[in-house]
C-alpha positions as CSV (number, residue, x, y, z in Angstrom):
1,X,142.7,-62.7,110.9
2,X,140.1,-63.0,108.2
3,X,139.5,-61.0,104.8
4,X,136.7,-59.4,106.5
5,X,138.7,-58.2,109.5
6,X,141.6,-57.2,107.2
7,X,139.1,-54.5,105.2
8,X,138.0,-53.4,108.1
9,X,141.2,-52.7,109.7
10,X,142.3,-51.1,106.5
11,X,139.2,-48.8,105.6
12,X,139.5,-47.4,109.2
13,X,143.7,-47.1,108.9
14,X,142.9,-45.1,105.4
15,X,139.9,-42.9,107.4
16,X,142.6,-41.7,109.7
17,X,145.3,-41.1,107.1
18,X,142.4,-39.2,105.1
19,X,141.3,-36.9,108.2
20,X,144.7,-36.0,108.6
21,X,145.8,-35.0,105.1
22,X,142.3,-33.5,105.6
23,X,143.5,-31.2,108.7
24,X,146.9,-30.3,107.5
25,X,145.4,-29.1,104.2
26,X,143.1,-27.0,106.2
27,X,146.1,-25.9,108.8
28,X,147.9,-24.8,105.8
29,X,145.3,-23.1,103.4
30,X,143.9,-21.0,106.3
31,X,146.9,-20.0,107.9
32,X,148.0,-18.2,104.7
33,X,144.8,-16.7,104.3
34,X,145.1,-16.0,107.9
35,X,149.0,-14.3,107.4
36,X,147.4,-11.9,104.2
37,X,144.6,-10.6,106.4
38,X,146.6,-9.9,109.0
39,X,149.3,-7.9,106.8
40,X,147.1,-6.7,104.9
41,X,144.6,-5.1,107.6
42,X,146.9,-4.6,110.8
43,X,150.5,-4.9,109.2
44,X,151.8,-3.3,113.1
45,X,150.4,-6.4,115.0
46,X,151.3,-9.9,113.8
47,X,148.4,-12.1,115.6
48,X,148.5,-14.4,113.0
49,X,151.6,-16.6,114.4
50,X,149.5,-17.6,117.4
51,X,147.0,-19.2,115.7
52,X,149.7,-20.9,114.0
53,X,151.4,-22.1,116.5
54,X,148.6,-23.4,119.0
55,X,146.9,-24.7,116.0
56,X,150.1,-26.6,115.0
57,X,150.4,-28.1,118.1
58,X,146.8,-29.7,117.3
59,X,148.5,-30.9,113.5
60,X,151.0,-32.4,115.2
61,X,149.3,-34.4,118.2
62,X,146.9,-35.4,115.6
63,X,149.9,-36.5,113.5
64,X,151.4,-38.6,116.6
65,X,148.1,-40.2,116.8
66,X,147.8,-41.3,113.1
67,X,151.2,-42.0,112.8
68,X,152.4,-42.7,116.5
69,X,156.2,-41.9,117.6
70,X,158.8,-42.9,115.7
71,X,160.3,-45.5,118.0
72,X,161.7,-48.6,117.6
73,X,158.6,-50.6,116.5
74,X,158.5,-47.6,113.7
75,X,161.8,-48.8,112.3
76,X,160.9,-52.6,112.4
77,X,158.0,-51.6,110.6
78,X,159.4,-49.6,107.7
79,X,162.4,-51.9,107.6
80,X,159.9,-54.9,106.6
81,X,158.1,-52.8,104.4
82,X,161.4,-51.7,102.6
83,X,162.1,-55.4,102.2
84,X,158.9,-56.6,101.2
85,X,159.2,-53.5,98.4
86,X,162.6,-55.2,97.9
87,X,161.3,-58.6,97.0
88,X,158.8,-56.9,94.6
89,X,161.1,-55.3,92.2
């Protein structure tokens, strides 16, 4: 694989990480806005959970798709990365 290949691979493995920090900032910041409306304005009926949980669902498939399962090719990975960090020190 060539330098050139390598940045590209890279800048669009960073774009993904980025969109996804991106969503979960945005799942987080407007479901507490979402929580103090909701007990602020209609205390009797909590709604706000279900937008919390169907849009959770969404964090986390979009996490599974960044990040993909944590299988066994997961562990190979981090284990050679924890090595490689190893050599460094």
């Amino acid at each position: 694989m060539d330098e050139e290949e390598s940045y590209k691979r890279a800048k669009k493995r960073v774009g993904e990480l980025r969109g996804f920090y991106e969503h979960l900032i945005a799942y987080v910041v407007v479901n507490i806005m979402l929580v103090i409306i909701n007990l602020v304005t209609s205390p009797d009926t909590l709604w706000f959970y279900w937008v919390t949980v169907f849009w959770g669902i969404g964090v986390i498939w979009h996490a599974i798709s960044v990040y993909g399962k944590l299988g066994k090719n997961w562990e190979d990975k981090k284990i050679k990365e924890i090595m490689e960090k190893e050599k460094g020190k």
